[in-house]
DRENRODO-953107 format. One record per atom (N, C-alpha, C, O, CB): y, x, z. Coordinates in steps of 0.1 Angstrom, whole numbers, plus 5000, padded with zeros to 4 digits. Glycine has a CB too. Layout:
N
YXZ/...
//
This chain:
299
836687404087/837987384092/838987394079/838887484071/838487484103/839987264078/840787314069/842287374072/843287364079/840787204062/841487494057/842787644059/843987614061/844887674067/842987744048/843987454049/845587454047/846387414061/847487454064/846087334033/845487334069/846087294083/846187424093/847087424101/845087184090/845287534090/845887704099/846987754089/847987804093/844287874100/846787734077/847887794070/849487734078/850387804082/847687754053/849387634077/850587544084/850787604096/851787674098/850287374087/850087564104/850487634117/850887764118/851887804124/849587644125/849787844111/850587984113/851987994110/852988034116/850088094105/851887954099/853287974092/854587934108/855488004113/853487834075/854187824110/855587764123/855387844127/856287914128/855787624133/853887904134/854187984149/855088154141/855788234147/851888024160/854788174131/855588304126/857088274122/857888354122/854888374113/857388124119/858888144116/859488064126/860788064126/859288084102/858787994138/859187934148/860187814148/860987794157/859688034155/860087714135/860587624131/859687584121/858887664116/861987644128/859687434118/858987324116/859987364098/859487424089/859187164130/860987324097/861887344082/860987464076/860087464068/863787394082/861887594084/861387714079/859687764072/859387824062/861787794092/858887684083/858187684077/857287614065/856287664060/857887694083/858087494061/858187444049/858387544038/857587584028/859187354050/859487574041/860287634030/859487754025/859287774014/861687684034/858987814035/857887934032/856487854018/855887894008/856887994053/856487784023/854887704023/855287624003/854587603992/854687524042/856487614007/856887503990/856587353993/856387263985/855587553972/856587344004/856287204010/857287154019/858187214024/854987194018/856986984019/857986964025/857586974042/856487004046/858486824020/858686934050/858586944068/857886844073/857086854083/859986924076/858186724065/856686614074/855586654068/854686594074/856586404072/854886744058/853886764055/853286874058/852286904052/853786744047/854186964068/853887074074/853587024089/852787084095/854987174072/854286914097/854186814107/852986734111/852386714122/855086734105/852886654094/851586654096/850286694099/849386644107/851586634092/850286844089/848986924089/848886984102/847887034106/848987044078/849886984110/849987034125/849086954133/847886974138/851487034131/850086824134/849486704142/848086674142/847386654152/850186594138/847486664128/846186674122/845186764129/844086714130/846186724109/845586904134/844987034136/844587024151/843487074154/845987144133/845786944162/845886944174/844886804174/843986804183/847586944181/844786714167/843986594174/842686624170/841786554175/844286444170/842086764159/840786764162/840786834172/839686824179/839986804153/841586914176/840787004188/841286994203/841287074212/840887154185/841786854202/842186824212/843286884223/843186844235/841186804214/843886954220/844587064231/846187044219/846287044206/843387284232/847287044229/848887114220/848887274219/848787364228/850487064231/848987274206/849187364200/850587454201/850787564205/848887314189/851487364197/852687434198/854187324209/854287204209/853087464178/854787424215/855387394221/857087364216/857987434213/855087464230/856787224217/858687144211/859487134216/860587094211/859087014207/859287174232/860787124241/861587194237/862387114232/860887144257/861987314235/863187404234/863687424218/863387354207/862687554241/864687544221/865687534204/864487574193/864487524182/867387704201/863387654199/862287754187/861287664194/861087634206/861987974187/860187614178/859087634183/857987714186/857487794178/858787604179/857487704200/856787884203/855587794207/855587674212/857688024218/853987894203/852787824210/852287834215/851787944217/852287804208/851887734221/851287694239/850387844237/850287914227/849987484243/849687854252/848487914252/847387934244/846788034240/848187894260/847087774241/845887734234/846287804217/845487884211/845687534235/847487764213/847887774201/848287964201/848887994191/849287654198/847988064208/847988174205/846888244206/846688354203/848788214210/845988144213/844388204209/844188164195/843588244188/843088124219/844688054188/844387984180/844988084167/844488134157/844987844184/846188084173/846888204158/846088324156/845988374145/848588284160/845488364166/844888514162/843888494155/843788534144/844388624173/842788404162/841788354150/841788294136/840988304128/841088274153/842888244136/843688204121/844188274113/844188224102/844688124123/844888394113/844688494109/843688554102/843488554090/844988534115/842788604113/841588654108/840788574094/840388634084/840688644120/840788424097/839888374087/841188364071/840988404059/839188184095/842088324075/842688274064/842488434059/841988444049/844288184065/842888534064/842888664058/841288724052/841388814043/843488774071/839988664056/838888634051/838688564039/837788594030/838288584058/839488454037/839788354025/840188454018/839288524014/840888224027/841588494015/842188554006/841188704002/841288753992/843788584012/840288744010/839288924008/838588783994/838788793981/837389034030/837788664003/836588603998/836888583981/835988623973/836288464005/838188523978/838988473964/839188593958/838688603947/840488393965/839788703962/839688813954/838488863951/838588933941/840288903958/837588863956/835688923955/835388883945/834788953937/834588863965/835688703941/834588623935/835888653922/835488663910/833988423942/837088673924/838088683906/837488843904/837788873892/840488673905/836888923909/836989083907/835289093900/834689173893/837189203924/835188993906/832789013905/833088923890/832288953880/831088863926/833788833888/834088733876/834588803861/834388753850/835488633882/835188933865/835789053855/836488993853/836688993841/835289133844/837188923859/838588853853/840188993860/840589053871/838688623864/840688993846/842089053852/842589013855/842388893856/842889103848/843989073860/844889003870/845588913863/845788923851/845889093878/845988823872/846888703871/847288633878/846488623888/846588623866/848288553880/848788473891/850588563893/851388613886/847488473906/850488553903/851888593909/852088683920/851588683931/852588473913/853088803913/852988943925/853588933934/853389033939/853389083923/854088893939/855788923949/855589053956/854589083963/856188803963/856689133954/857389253960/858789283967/859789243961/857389323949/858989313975/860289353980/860789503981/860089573987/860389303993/862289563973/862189683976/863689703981/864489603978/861689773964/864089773985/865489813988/866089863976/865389903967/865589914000/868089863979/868189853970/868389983961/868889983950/868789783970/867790123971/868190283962/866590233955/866690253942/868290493975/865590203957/864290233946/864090113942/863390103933/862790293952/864589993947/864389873938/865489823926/865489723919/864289743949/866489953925/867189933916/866790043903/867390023893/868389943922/865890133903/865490223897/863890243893/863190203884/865990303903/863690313904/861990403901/860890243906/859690243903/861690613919/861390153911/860690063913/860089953901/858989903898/861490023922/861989943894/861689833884/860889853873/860089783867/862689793878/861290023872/860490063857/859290073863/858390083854/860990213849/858690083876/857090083878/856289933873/855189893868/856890113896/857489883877/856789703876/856689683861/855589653857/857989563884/857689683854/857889663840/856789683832/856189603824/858989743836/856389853836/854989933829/853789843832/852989803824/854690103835/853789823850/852789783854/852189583849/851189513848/853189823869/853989553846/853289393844/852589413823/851789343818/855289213846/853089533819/852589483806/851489553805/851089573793/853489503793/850489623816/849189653815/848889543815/847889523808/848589733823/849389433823/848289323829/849289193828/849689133837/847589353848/849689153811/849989053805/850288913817/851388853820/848789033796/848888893820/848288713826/849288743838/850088653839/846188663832/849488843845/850288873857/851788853857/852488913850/849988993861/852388753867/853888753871/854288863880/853588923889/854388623878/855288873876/855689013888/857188983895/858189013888/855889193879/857288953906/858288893913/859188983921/858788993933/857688793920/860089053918/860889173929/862089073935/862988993931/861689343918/861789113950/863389083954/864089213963/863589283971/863588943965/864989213960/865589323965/866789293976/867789213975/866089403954/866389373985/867489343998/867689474008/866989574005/866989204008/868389474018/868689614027/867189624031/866489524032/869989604043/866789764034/865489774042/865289724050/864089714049/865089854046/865889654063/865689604071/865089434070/864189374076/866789624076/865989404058/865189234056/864189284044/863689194037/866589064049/863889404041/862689414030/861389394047/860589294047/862789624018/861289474054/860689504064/860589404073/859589414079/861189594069/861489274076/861689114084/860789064074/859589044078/863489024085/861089034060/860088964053/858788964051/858188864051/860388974046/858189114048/857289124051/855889114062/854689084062/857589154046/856889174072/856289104089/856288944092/855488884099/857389144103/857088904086/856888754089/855688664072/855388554071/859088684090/855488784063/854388744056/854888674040/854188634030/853588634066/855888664041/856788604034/856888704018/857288654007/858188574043/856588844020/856188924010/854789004011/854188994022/857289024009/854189084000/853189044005/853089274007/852389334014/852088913995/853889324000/854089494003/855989493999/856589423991/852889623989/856389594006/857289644007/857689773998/856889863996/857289654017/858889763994/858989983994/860489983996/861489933990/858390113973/860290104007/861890084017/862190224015/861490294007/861890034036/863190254021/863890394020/864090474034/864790584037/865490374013/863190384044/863790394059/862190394068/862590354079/865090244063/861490404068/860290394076/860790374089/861390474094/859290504076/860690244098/860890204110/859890224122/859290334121/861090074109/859690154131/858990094139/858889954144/859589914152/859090154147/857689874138/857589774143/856089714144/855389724134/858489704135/855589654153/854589664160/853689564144/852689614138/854889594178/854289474141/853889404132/853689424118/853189334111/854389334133/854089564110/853889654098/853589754103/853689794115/854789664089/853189814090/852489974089/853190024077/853089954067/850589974086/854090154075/854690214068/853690314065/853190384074/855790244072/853190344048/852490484046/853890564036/854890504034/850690464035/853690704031/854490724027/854190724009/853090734004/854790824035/855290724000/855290663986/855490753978/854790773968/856090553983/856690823980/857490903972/859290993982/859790923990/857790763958/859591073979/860391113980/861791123976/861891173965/859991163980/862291113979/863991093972/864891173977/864991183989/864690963974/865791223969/867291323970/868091233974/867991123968/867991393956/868891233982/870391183986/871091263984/870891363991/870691123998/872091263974/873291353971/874691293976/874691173980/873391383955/875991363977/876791333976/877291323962/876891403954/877191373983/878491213959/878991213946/880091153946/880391073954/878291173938/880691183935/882091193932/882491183917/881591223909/882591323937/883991133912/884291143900/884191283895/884091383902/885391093899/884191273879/883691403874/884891523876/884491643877/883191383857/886391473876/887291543879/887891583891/888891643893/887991493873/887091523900/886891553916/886891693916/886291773909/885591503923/888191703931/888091863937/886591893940/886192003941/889091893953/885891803942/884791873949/883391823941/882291783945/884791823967/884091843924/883091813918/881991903918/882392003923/883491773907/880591923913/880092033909/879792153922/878692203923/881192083898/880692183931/880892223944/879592223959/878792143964/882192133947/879892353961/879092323978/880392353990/881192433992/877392453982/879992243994/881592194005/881492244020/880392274025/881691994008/882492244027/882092204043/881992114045/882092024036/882792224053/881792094056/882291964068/883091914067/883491814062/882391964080/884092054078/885491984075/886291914061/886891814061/886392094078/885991984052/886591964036/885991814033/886691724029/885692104022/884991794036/884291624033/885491534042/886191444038/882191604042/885291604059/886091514065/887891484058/888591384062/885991564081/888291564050/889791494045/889491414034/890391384025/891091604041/888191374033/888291274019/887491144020/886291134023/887491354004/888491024018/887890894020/886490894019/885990954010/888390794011/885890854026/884290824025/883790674020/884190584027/883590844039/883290654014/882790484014/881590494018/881090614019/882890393998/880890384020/879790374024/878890224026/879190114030/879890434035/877590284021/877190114025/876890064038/876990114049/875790084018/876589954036/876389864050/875289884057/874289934052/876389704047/875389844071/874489894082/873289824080/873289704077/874889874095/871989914082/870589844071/869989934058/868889934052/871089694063/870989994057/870690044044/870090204046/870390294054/872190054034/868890184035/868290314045/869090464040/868890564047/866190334042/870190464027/870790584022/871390594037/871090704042/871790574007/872290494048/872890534056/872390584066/872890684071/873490464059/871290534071/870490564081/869890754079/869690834087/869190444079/869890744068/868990924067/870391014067/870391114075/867890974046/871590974059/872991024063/873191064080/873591164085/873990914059/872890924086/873390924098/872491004109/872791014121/873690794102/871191054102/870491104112/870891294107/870891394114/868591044110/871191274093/871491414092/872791494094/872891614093/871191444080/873691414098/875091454103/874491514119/874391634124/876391294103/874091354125/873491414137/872891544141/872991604152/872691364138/872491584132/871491704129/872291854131/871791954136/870991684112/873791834126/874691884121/875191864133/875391984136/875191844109/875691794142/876591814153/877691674146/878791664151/877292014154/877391614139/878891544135/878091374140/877091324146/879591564112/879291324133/878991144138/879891104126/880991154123/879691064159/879390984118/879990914107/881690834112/882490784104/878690794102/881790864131/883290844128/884190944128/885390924128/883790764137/883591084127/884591174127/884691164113/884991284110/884391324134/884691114101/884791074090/885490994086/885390894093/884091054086/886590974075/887790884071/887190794062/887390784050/889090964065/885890704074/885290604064/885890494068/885890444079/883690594063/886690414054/887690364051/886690234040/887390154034/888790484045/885490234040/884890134029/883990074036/883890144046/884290184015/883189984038/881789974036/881789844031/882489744036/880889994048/880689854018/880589794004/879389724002/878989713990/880689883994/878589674012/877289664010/876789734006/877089844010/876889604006/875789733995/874689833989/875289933978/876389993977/873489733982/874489943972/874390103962/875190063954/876290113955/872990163953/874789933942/875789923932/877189933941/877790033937/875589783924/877489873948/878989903950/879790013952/880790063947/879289843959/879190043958/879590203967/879790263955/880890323954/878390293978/878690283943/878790343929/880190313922/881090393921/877690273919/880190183919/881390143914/882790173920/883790183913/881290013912/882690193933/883990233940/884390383938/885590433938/883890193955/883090463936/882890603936/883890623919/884890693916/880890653938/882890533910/883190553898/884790523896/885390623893/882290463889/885190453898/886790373902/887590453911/888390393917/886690233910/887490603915/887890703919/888590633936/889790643938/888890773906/887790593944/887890533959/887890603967/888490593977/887090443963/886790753964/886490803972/884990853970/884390823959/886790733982/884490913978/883090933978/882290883984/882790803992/882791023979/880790893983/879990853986/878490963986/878391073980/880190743980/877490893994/876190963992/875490843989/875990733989/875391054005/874090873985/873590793974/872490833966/872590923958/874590773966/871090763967/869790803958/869890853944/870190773934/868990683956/869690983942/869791063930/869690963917/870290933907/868491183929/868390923928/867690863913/868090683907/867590603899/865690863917/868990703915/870590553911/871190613902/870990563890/872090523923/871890713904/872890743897/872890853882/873790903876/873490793906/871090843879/870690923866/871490903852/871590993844/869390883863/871890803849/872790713840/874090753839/874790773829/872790573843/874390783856/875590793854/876490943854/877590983854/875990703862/874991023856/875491153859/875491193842/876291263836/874291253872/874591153838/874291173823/874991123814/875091173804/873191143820/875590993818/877290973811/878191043812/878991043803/878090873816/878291143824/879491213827/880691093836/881891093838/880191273810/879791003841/880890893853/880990933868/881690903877/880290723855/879691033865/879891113884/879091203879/878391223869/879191033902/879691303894/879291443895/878591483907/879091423917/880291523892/877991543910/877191603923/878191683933/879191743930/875891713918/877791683942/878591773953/877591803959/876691723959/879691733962/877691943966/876792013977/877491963992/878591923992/876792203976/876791974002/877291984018/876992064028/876392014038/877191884025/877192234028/877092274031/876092234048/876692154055/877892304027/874892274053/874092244061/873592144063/872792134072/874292264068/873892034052/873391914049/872191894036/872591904025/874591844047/870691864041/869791854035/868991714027/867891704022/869291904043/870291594029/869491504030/868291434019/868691404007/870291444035/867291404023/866291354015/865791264021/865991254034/865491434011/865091154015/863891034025/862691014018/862391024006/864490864026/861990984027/860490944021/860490834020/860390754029/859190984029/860390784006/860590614000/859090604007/858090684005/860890563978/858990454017/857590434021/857190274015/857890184012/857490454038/855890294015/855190124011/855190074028/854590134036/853190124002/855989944031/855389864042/854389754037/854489684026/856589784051/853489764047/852789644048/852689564060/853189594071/851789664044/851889454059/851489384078/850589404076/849789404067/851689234085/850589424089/849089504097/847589344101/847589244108/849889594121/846789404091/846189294092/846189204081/845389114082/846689234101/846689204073/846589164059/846089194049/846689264041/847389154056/844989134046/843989214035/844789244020/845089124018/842489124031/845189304012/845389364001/845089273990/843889243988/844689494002/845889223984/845389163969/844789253959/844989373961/846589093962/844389223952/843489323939/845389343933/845889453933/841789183923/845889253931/847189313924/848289423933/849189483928/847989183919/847989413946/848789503953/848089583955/848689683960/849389463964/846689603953/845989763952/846289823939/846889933938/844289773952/845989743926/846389793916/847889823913/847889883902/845889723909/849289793919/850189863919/849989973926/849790073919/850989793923/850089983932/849790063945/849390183935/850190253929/848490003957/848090183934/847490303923/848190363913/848490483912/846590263915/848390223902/849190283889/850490313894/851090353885/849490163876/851490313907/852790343904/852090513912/852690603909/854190213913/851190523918/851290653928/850590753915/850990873915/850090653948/849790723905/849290803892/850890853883/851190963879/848190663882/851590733883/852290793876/853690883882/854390973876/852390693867/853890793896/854790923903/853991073908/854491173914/855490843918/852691043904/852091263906/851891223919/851991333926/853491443903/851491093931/851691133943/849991093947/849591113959/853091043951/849191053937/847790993941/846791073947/845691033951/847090943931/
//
């Protein structure tokens, strides 16, 4: 059977459009149309169903996806076997997705080290809120994750990676620079904050909880999208913020922010690797995998 015609299909039945799944693929839509059409007249049965806004697939075509899976995910074990048994090193192209508290830091410098062990290798990061780090890679479109937020979703598997400080922070001449605070004392001072998705907010918002409070009894007066911003607004004396330690190393060590305590407030997160469930492992996503957990002490 040809893969590239299950490759096609799967792809529509996971992005549920005929474009989309082009676009995944680097191909164009009649040649994703085609390989479909192709697929259904050997086996005689409709595959996927066109009446409505999404394409979704028939019966036949969801027996069809599970076994398609399986093999194409056999293809990719088979091709890594014969480049590993060949002693050939890595090469080709990594893609990674990380959020933006460890894909702006402890992530890049992993990749950086890791692409000049292994020259022949591209190393591809995109960075976005955990939530579309976690959409992307369920839908296959990345091939590991590293988020700040471990979810639940039936279609990935979160293990854990590394650990991270969330501090609060503030200009260096801040009342509450250096300081361990109340509650109340936090609540009279603008808060900024990033946007919903973001896993710094999410561990905030579970640890206020924790605390008896809720992020609207707070005079949050910003939300800035991600880290860089919130930084820069912090730095630009806006207000405060909380925020991955390990963001703001540069700038604590410039003297452009300063730490604050919060009284009964602990917060930390367990930066995790997602993957999809069911997806065999590239030789280059094991070998990240390894060299970044060797050198964060976590192997």
């Amino acid at each position: 059977m040809d893969t590239r015609q299950l490759a096609a299909f799967c792809a529509v039945v996971e992005k549920e459009s005929f474009s989309q799944a082009a676009a995944r693929l680097g191909v164009t839509q009649p040649a994703i149309s085609q390989q479909v059409r192709a697929l259904e007249r050997r086996l005689g049965v409709q595959l996927l169903d066109r009446s409505g806004r999404r394409v979704v697939p028939t019966e036949a075509g969801q027996r069809l996806y599970r076994g398609a899976q399986r093999l194409l995910t056999l293809e990719e074990q088979l091709l890594e076997q014969v480049a590993s048994e060949d002693g050939a090193g890595l090469r080709g192209r990594f893609e990674i997705g990380a959020s933006t508290g460890p894909g702006a830091s402890v992530v890049t410098l992993l990749l950086c080290e890791f692409q000049r062990a292994n020259p022949e290798l591209t190393v591809a990061l995109s960075v976005h809120d955990t939530q579309h780090v976690v959409e992307l890679v369920a839908e296959r479109e990345l091939e590991l994750g590293v988020v700040g937020a471990a979810g639940r979703r039936r279609s990935v598997a979160f293990e854990p990676f590394f650990r991270d400080e969330v501090v609060l922070v503030c200009p260096p001449d801040h009342r509450f620079a250096g300081r361990t605070l109340t509650l109340d004392e936090l609540r009279s001072e603008p808060l900024v904050l990033m946007q919903v998705g973001a896993g710094v907010r999410a561990v905030i918002e579970d640890e206020l909880r924790r605390a008896g409070a809720r992020l609207r009894d707070f005079q949050v007066r910003l939300e800035l999208g991600l880290q860089e911003s919130v930084k820069r607004a912090v730095v630009a004396g806006y207000g405060v913020t909380f925020i991955s330690r390990s963001a703001i190393e540069f700038e604590l060590e410039a003297g452009a922010l300063a730490v604050a305590r919060v009284r009964g407030l602990e917060p930390a997160r367990e930066i995790s690797l997602v993957r999809s469930v069911g997806r065999a492992p590239s030789r280059a996503a094991d070998a990240f995998v390894a060299f970044a957990r060797h050198r964060l002490g976590t192997a």
